[in-house]
C-alpha positions as CSV (number, residue, x, y, z in Angstrom):
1,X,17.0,-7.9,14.7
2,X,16.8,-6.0,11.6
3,X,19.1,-8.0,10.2
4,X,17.1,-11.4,10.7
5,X,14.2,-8.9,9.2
6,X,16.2,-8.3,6.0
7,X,17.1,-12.0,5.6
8,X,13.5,-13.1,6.3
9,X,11.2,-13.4,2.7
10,X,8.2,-14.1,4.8
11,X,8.6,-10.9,6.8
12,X,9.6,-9.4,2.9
13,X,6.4,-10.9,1.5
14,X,4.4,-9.3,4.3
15,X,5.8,-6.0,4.5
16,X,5.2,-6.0,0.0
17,X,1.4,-7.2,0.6
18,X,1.0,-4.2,3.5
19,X,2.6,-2.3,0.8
20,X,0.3,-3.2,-2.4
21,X,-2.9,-2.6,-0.1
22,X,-2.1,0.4,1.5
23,X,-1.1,1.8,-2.3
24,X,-4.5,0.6,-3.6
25,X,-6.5,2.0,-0.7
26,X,-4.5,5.1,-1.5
27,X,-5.3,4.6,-5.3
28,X,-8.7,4.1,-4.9
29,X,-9.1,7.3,-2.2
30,X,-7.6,9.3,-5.1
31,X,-9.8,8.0,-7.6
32,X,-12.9,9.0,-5.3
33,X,-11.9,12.5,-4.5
34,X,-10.9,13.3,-8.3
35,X,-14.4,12.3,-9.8
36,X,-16.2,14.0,-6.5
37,X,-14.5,17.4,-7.4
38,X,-14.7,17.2,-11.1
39,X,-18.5,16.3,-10.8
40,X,-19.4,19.7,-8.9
């Protein structure tokens, strides 16, 4: 099994897009907070 997911690029290509939108929700989170908390 995992090593049908390994060889897979589709399941590859999903797992990096999961990857770059988690990281910009994550990004963007961070962003938020920092300009809350320099603004009070």
């Amino acid at each position: 099994m995992l090593d049908l997911l390994f060889n897979d690029p589709v399941a590859w290509g999903s797992l990096l897009g999961l990857g770059i939108v988690v990281a910009l929700c994550g990004y963007y989170v961070y962003l938020f907070m920092h300009n809350t908390n320099s603004n009070l």
